[in-house]
C-alpha positions in Angstrom: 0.0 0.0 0.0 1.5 3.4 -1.2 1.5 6.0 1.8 -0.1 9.4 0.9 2.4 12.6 0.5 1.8 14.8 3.1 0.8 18.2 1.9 3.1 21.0 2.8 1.6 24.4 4.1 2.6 25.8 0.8 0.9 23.6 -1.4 -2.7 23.3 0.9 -5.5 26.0 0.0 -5.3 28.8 1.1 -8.6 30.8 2.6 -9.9 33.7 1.2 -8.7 36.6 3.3 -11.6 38.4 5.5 -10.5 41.9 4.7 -10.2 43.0 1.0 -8.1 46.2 -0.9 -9.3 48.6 -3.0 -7.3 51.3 -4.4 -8.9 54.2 -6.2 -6.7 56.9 -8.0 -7.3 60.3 -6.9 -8.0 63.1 -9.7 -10.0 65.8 -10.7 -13.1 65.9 -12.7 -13.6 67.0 -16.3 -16.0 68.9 -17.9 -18.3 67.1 -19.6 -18.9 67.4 -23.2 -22.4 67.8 -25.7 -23.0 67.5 -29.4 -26.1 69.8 -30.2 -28.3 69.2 -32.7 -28.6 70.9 -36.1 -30.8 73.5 -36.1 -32.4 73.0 -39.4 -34.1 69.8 -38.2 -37.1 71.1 -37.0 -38.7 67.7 -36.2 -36.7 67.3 -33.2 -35.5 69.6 -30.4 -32.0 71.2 -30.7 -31.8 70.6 -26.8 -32.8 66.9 -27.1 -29.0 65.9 -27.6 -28.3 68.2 -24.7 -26.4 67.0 -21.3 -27.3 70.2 -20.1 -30.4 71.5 -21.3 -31.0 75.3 -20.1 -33.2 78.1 -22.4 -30.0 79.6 -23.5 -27.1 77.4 -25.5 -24.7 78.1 -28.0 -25.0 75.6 -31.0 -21.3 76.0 -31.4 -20.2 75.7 -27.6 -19.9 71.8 -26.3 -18.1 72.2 -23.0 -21.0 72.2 -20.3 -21.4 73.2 -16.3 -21.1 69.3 -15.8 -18.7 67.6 -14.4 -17.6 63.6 -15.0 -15.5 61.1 -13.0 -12.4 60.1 -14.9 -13.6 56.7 -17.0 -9.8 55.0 -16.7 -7.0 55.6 -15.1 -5.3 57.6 -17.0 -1.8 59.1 -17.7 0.6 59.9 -15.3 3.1 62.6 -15.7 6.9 63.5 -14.0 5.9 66.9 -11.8 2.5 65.8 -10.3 1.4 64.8 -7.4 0.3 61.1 -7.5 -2.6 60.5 -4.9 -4.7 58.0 -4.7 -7.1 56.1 -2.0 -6.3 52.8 0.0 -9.5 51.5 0.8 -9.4 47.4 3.7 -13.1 46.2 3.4 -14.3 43.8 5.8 -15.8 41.1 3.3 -16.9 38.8 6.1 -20.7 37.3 5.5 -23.7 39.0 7.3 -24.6 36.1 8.3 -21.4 34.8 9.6 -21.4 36.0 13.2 -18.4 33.8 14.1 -15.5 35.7 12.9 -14.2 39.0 14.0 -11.6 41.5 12.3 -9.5 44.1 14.2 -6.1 45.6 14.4 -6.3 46.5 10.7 -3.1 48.2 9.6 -2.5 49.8 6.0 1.4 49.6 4.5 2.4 51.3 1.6 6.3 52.0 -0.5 6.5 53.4 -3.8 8.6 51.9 -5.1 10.8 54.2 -8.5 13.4 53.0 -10.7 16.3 54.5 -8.4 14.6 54.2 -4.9 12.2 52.7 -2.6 10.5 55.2 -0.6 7.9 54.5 2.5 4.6 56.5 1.9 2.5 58.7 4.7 -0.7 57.7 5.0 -3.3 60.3 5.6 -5.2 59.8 8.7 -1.6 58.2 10.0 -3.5 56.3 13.2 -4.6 52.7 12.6 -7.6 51.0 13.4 -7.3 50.3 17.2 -7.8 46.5 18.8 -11.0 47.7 20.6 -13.0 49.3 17.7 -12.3 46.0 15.0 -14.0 46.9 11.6 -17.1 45.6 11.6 -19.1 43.9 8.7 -19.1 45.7 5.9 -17.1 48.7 7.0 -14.3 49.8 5.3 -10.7 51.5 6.9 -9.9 54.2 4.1 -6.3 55.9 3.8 -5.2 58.3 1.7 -1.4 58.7 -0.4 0.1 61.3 -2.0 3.6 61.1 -3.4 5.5 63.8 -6.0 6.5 62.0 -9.0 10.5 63.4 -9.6 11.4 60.3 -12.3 10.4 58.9 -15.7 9.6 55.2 -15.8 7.9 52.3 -14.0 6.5 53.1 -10.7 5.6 50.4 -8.3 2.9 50.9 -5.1 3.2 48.2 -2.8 0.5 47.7 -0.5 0.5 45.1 3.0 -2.5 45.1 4.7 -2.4 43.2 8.1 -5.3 42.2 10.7 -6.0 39.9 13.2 -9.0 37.3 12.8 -10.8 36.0 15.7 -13.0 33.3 15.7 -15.9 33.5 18.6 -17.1 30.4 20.5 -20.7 29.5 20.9 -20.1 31.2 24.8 -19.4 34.5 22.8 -15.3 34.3 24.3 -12.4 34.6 21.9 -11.5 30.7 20.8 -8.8 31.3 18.9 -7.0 34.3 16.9 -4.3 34.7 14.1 -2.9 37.2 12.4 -2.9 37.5 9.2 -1.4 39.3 6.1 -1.3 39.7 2.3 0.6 42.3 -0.2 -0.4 43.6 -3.5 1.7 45.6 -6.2 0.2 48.4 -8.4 2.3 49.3 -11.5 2.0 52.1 -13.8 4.3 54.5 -15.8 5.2 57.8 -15.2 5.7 59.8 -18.3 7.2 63.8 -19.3 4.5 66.3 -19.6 7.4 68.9 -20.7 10.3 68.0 -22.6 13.3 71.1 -21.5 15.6 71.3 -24.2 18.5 74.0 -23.8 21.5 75.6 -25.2 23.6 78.2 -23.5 25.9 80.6 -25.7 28.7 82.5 -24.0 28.4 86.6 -24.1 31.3 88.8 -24.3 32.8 89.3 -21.1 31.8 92.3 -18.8 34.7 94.7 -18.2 34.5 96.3 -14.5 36.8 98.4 -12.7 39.0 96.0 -9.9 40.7 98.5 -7.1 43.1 95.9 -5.7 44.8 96.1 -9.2 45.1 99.4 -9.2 43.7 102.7 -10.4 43.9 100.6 -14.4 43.4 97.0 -12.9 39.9 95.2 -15.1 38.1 92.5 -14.0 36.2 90.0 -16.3 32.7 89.3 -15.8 31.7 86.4 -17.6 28.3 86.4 -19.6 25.9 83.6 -21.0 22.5 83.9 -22.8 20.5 80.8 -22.0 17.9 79.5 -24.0 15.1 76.9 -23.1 12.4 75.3 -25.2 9.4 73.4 -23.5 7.8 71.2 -25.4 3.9 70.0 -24.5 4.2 65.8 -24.9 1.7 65.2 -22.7 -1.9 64.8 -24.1 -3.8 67.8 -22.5 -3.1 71.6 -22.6 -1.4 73.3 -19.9 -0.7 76.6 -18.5 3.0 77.7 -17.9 2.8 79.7 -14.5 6.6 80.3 -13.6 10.1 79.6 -14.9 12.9 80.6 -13.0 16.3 80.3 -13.8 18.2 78.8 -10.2 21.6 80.4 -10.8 24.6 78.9 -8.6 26.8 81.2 -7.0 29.0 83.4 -8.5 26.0 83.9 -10.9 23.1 86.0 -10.8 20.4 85.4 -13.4 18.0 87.5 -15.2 14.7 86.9 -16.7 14.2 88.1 -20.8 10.3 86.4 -20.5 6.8 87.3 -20.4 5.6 89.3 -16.3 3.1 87.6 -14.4 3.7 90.5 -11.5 2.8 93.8 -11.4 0.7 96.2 -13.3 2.6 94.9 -16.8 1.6 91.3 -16.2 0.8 89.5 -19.5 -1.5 85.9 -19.1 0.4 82.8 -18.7 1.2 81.0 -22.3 -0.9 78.0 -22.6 0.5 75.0 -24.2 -1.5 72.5 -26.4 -0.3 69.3 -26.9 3.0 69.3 -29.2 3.2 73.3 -28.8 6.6 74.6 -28.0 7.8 77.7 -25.9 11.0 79.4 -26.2 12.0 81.2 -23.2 15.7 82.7 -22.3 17.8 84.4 -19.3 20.9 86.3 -19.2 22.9 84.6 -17.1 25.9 86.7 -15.1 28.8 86.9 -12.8 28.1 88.9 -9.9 30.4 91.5 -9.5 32.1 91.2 -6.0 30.5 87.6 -5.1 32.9 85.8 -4.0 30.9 82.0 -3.4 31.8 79.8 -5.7 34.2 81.9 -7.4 36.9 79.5 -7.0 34.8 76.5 -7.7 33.9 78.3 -10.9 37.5 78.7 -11.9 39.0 75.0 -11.3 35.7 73.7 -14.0 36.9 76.2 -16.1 40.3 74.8 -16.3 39.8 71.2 -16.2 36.5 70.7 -18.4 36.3 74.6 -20.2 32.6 74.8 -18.7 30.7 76.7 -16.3 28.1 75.2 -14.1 24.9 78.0 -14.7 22.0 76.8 -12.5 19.2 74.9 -12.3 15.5 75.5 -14.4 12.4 75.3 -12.3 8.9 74.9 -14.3 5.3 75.5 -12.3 2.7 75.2 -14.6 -1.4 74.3 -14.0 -3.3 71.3 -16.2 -6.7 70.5 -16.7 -9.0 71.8 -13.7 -5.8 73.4 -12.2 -3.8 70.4 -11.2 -0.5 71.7 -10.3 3.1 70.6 -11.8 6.4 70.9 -11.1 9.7 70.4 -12.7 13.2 71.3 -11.7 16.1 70.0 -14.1 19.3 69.0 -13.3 22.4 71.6 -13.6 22.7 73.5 -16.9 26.3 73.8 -18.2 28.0 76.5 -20.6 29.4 74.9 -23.8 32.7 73.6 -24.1 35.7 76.6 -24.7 37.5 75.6 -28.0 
């Protein structure tokens, strides 16, 4: 007679966890859109078509007061904020009286393609051994985390909980505690594309006193040119860009105002538009930070380091992004 195998912990079913995970991307609405009728059909009401009838419409106008839930996920772009909310549902029958869930606890990491990063979850306390989730109810939390990096994006989510079981004298019989992890992927993608070019400016002549009542000093120059290009698939409003200059620079802006009494309206950028903006970038005269860091690139690579570009601008329904780029270099001295 053959003796059975005996079944490993691995290999035996597994019960269906009491507490389930739902996670529900945060984002703003969209207006919804109508198609009006033509008004030379006269056998049926222009407004018929309408998602928003009211007495007065513009035939040629489709964007309504109506607002619609985002029908898919949708794209994900390097500047934003990516929120979204964790939702542990007790899935335990009505019926099923004997089982009891508490110490729920909600985990979550993004993880990027350089880093793994542990998230806050917003309210931060955790469902305490006394209150237990009861049938039906659900423990909500809610993430946020500023996407800096192009490329797959991991969230990692553990929930944890303990499950009681209740004897027939209504006393705790026995208890385990139990936990399960599941990974959400999705891609994080440019909404601008910086392209830039720096050309070097005659040098500044100023007078230097330590050299004498003749003694010159040269202030080196650079025009710096950006182009931002729209890749993303909605339009967007460029609120700021600012020009980050490292010491012994100073940096000017050669762009459109948004202060004062002079202040022209943000550009907006369509999808595949392109802006050109520009600063003139120089050395402060008498700034001594950085002066001597300045001077060793110089000699060894022929290049200055400039700054850094920083980008604010507003999507659909004002969603805010940001972008800063890495450290902009002069060309290359021949």
């Amino acid at each position: 007679m053959v003796r059975p195998r005996a079944v490993s912990n691995a290999e035996a079913p597994k019960e269906p966890h009491a507490v389930s995970l739902k996670v529900l991307r945060l984002s703003r609405p969209s207006l919804a859109y109508q198609s009006p009728l033509p008004t030379a059909n006269t056998k049926i009401s222009a407004k018929a078509s309408l998602s928003f009838p009211s007495a007065d419409f513009d035939n040629q106008f489709i964007i309504t007061p109506i607002l619609t839930l985002p029908p898919a996920f949708g794209s994900v772009y390097v500047g934003e904020t990516f929120a979204c909310t964790l939702s542990a549902n007790n899935e335990i029958s009505g019926d099923e009286t004997g089982r009891v869930v508490t110490s729920v606890r909600i985990v979550a990491e993004m993880q990027t393609p350089s880093s793994v990063a542990v998230l806050e979850l917003d309210p931060s306390s955790d469902l305490a051994q006394s209150d237990g989730l009861q049938i039906g109810q659900s423990l909500q939390k809610i993430v946020r985390y500023d996407l800096k990096e192009e490329g797959n994006h991991i969230l990692a989510v553990s929930v944890s909980y303990t499950e009681t079981r209740i004897g027939h004298d209504s006393q705790a019989a026995s208890g385990r505690v139990r936990t399960f992890r599941k990974l959400y992927q999705f891609v994080a993608q440019p909404c601008l594309s910086v392209r830039t070019k720096a050309s070097e400016l005659p040098p500044l002549e100023v007078d230097n006193k330590s050299l004498g009542p003749y003694g010159k000093s040269r202030l080196l120059r650079f025009a710096l040119e950006a182009q931002l290009e729209n890749v993303g698939d909605g339009a967007v409003v460029v609120k700021q860009t600012k020009l980050n200059a490292k010491p012994p620079f100073k940096s000017q802006s050669l762009n459109w105002e948004t202060m004062g009494p002079d202040a022209a309206a943000p550009p907006t950028l369509n999808p595949r538009d392109v802006l050109q903006v520009a600063f003139l970038v120089e050395q402060e005269e008498g700034q001594h930070d950085g002066l001597e860091a300045l001077q060793k690139d110089l000699r060894r690579d022929g290049r200055a380091t400039l700054g850094q570009l920083s980008i604010e601008w507003r999507g659909s329904i004002g969603d805010k992004g940001f972008l800063t780029t890495g450290n902009l270099m002069s060309r290359k001295r021949t």
